[in-house]
C-alpha positions as protocol buffer text, in pm:
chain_id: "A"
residue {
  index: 1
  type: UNK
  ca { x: -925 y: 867 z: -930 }
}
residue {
  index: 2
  type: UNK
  ca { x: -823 y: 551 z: -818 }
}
residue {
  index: 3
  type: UNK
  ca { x: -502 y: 439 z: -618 }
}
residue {
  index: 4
  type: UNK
  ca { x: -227 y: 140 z: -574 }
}
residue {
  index: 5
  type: UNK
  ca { x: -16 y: 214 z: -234 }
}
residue {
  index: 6
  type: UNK
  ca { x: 225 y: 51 z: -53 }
}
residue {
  index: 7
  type: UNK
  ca { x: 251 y: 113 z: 356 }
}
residue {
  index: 8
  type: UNK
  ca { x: 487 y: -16 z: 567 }
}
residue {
  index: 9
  type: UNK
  ca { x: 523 y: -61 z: 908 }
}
residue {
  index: 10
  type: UNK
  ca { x: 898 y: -33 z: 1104 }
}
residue {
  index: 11
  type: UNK
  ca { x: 786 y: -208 z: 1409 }
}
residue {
  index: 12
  type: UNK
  ca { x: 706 y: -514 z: 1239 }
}
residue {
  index: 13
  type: UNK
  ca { x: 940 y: -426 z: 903 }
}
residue {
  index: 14
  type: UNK
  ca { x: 645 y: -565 z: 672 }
}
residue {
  index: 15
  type: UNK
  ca { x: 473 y: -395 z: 390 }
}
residue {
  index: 16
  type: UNK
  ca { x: 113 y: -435 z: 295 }
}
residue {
  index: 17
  type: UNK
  ca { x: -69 y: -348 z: -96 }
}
residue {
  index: 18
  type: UNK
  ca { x: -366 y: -202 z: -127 }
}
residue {
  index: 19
  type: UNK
  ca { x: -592 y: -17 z: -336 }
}
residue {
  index: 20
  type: UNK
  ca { x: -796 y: 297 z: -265 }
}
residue {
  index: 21
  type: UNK
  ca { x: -999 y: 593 z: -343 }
}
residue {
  index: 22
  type: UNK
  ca { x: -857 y: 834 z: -64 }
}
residue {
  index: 23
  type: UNK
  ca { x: -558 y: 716 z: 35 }
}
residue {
  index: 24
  type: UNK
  ca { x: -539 y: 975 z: 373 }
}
residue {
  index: 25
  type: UNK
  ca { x: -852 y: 783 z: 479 }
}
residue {
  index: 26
  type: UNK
  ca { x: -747 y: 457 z: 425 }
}
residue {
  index: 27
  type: UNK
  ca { x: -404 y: 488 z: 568 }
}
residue {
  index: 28
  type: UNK
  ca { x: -611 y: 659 z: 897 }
}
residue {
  index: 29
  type: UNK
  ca { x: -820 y: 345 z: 922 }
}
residue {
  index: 30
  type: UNK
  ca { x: -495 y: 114 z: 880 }
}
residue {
  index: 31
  type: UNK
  ca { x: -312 y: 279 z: 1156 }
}
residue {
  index: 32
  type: UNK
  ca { x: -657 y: 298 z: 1398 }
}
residue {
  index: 33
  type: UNK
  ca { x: -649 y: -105 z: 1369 }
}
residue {
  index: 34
  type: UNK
  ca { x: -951 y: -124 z: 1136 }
}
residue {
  index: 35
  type: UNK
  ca { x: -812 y: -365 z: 887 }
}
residue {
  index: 36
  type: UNK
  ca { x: -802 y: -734 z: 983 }
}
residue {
  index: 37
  type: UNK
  ca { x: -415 y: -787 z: 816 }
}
residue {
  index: 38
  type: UNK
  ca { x: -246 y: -456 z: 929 }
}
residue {
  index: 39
  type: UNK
  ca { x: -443 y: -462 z: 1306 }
}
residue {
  index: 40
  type: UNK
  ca { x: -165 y: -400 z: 1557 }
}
residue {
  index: 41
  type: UNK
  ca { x: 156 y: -395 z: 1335 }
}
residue {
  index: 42
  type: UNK
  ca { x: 133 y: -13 z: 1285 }
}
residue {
  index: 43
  type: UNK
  ca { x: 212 y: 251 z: 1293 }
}
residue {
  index: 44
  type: UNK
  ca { x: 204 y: 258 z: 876 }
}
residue {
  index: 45
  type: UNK
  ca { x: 341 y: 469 z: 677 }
}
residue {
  index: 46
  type: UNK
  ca { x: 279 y: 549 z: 292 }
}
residue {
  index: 47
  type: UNK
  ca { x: 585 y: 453 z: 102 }
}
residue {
  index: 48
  type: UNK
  ca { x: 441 y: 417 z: -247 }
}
residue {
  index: 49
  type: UNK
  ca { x: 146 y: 539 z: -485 }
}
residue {
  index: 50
  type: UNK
  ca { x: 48 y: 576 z: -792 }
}
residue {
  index: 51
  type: UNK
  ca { x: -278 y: 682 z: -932 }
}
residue {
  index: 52
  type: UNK
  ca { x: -494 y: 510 z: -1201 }
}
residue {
  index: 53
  type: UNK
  ca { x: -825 y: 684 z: -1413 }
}
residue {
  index: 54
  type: UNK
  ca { x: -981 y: 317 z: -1384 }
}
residue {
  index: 55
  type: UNK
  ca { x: -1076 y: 87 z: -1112 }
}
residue {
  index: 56
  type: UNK
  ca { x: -992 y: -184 z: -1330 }
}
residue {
  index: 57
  type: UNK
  ca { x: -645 y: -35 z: -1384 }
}
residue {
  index: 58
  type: UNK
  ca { x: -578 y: -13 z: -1048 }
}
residue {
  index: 59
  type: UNK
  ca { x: -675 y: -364 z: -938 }
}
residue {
  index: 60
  type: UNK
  ca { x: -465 y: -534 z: -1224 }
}
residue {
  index: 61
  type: UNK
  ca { x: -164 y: -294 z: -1069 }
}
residue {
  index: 62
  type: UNK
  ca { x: -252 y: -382 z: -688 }
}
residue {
  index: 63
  type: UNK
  ca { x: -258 y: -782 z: -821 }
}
residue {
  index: 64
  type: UNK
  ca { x: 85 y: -726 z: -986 }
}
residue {
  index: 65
  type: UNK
  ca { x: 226 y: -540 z: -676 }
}
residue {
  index: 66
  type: UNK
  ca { x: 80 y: -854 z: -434 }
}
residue {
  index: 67
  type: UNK
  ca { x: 317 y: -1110 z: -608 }
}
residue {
  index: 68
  type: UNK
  ca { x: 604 y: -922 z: -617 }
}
residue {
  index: 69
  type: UNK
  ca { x: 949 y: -1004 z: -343 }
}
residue {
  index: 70
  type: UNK
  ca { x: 1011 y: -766 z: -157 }
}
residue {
  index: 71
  type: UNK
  ca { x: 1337 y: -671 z: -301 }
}
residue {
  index: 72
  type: UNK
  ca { x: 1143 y: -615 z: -567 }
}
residue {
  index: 73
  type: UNK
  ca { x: 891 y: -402 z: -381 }
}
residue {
  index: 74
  type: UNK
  ca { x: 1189 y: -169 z: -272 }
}
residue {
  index: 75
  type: UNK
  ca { x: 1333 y: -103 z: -577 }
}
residue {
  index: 76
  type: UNK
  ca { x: 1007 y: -34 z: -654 }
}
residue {
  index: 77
  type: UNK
  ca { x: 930 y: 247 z: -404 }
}
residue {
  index: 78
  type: UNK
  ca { x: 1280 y: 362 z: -402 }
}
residue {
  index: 79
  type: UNK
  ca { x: 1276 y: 433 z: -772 }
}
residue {
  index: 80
  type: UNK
  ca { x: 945 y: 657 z: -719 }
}
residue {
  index: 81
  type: UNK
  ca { x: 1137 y: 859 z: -423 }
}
């Protein structure tokens, strides 16, 4: 399975789009300053997700979600809660 998520961080009220395989693990590396865009905004926290069957699904999805405003964005996430 393949994954689109959305994190977001409070201390720095900014959300970042990814794409993943194991979301748990990914979200673990975000918030242990791993990634070069999210280093030292965390803590993040998983807001959105939705799985895909294809890679290729799920980068076409995690391309759409990248150009999206952010009002957009949270309608987005608060539509899925």
């Amino acid at each position: 399975m393949f994954y689109v998520y959305i994190i977001y961080s409070k201390t720095f009220d900014v959300y970042y789009k990814g794409f993943s395989e194991n979301i748990p693990q990914r979200l673990l590396y975000h918030n242990e300053n791993k990634s070069r865009y999210t280093s030292n905004k965390g803590p993040w926290e998983l807001v959105y997700s939705k799985v895909f069957n294809t890679k290729r699904e799920a980068l076409i999805e995690e391309l759409r979600l990248k150009k999206l405003n952010r009002k957009s964005l949270e309608a987005l996430i608060q539509d899925q809660q």
